[in-house]
N, C-alpha and C positions, 0 to 999 in steps of 0.2 A: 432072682439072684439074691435081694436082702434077705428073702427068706430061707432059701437053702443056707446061707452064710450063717444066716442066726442057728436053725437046728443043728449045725455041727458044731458052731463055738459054742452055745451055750453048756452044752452036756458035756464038753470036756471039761469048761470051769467050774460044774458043778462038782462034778465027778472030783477035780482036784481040791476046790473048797471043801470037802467031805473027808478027804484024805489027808489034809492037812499037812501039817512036817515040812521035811522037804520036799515033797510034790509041789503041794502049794506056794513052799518058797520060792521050785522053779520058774512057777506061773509069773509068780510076781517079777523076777527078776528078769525073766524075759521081757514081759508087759512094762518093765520102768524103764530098759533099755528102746524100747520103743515111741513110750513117749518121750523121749529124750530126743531121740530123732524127729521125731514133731513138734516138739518144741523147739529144736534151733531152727529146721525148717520154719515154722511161721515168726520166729523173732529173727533170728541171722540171715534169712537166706541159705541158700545150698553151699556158702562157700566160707565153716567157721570151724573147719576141723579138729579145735586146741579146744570150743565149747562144747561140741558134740563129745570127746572122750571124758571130758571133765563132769559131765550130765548122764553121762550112760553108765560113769565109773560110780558118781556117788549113789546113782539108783541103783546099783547092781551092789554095791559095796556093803550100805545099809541093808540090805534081806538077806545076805548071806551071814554078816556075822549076826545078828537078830537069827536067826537059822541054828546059826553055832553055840548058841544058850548066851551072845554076849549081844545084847540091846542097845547098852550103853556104848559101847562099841563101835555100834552099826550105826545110831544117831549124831556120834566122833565121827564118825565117819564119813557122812551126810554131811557135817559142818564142814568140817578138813576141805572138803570139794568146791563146798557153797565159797570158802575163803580164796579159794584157789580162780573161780570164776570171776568173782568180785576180781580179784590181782589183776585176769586179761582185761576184765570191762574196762578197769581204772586207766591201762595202757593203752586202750580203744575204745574211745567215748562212743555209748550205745544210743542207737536212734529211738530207742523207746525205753523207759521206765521197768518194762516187765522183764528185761533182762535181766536186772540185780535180783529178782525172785527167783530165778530158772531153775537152780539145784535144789531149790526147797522145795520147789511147785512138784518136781517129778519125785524125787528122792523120798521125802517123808509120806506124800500117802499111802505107797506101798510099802515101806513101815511101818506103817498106822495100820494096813492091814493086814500086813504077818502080826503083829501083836496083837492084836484084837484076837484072831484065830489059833492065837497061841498058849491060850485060856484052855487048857483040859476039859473044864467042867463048862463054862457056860460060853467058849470061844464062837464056835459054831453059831448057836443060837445067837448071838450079836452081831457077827458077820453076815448071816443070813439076814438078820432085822433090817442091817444097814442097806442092804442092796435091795431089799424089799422096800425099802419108803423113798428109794429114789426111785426106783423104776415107777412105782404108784405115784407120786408127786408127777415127773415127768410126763403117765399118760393121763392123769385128770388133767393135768394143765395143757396138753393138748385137745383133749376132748372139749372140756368147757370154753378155750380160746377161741376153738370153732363154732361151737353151740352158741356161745355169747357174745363174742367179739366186743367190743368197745376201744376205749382209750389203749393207746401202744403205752407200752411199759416202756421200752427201750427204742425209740425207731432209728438213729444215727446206727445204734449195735446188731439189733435183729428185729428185722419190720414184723416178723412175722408174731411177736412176745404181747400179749397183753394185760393189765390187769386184771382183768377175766380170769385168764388163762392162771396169773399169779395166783390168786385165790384160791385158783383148782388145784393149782398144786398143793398149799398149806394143805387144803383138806383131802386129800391125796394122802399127803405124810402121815400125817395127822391120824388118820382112819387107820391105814395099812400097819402103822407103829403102833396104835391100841391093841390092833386082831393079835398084831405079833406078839406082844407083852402077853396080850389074856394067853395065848399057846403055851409061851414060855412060863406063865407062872409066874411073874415075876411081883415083886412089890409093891407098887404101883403101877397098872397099867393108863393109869388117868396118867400121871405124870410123865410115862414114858410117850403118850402119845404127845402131848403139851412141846415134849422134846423132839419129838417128830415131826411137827409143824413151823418148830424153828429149822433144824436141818431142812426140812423141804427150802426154806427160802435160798437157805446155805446153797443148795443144790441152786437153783436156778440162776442164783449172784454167779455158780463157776460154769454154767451154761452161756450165760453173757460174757463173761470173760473171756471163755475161748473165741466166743462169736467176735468178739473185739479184735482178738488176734486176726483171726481170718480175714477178718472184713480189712485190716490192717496191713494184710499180706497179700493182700487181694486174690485168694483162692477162696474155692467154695467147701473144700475138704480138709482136715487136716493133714489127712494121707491117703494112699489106696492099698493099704494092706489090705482091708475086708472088701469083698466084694458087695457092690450095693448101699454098702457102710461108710465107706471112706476109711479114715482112720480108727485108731486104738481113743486116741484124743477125743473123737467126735462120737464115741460109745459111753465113755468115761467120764468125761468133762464135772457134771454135776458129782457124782461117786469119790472124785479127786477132791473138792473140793469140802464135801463132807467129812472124809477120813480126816484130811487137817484137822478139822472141827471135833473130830470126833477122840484124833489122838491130844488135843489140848483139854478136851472136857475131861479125858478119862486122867490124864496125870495130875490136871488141879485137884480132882476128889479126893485120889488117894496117891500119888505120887511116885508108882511102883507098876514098873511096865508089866507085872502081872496081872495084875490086877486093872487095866486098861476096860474089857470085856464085863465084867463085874461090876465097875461103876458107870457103865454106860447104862445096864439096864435096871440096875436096883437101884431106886429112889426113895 
């Protein structure tokens, strides 16, 4: 069942990561309405229906004007929400800390990655790097956590994480972000890798985090949308939390959500 689940999700979201636009946009903005309902699922429980529209509105919000040529817009708009959250939390004191993130955590990665991919010239090739050095970070780190095992990285969040396993992932990223750079041509592929093995950590910090949730919520899945899979959350986790990273690094270089894609890979 994981695996059937995987060959037919993957090819549709490559297939719409290729096609870009609005395809891609709807990708996204289905995928943020769903981690939204994952997220109030493992922070609210099943019963917070004022946070659940307030988290699906500002994920959906943000990728469609980002979609509509307006970025700044879509990222007002992401806030407008995030503020709006904050207003119930303040009315309803929250049992955990990660509530006040909730509309960032869903809302802006998936406008970090319509923008990314919203690069004509080099969109593509940085969206695909992205998702290439987590998935590579992710399976060294599971490979080497096995082959090597030692000291738990994490054991209260996820027993199964080791330093081992951390390491496999830098070099995971690390390796998979060089190939990717030497492909693309790009500038520097030494330093695009350098950046690759910081993101992998990135990745596995929002690996933990979600595992924190879970473990918190006391389920073993995000969701069961995917069969085999679980949730959208428990595919994404590390990917979410790169985009952050990934849409802050690209605005400090150059400050122009065109140019997002462009300063992620040229160094």
């Amino acid at each position: 069942m994981r695996t059937a689940s995987a060959l037919v999700i993957a090819p549709v979201v490559i297939v719409l990561a290729w096609a870009g636009g609005v395809w891609f946009a709807a990708l996204l903005a289905i995928a943020g309405a769903c981690l939204a309902f994952e997220w109030c699922r493992l922070v609210y429980g099943a019963d917070e229906r004022p946070q659940l529209f307030v988290h699906s509105a500002g994920a959906v919000a943000g990728v469609l004007f980002a979609a509509a040529g307006q970025p700044l817009l879509g990222l007002g708009a992401a806030g407008v929400f995030w503020l709006l959250s904050v207003f119930l939390l303040i009315r309803r004191r929250p049992q955990t800390g990660a509530a006040w993130i909730g509309v960032g955590y869903v809302a802006l990665p998936v406008l970090a990655l319509y923008l990314v991919r919203s690069d004509a010239n080099e969109g593509l090739g940085a969206l695909i790097w992205l998702m290439v050095l987590v998935w590579s970070a992710d399976t060294v780190a599971y490979v080497v956590g096995r082959m090597i095992g030692g000291p738990k990285l994490a054991p209260r969040v996820s027993p199964g994480k080791t330093w081992s396993g951390l390491g496999g992932a830098v070099l995971g990223g690390a390796v998979a972000s060089g190939i990717a750079g030497h492909l693309l041509e790009v500038d520097s592929a030494f330093l695009l890798s350098l950046l690759g093995g910081i993101l992998a950590v990135i990745a596995q910090c929002g690996d933990l985090f979600e595992s924190h949730l879970k473990r918190r919520a006391g389920v073993k899945d995000s969701g069961k949308l995917i069969p085999g899979h679980g949730g959208i959350f428990d595919r994404v986790d590390g990917l979410v939390a790169v985009a952050l990273a990934a849409l802050m690094i690209g605005l400090i270089r150059g400050g122009e959500f065109a140019a997002i894609a462009g300063n992620l890979l040229n160094w």
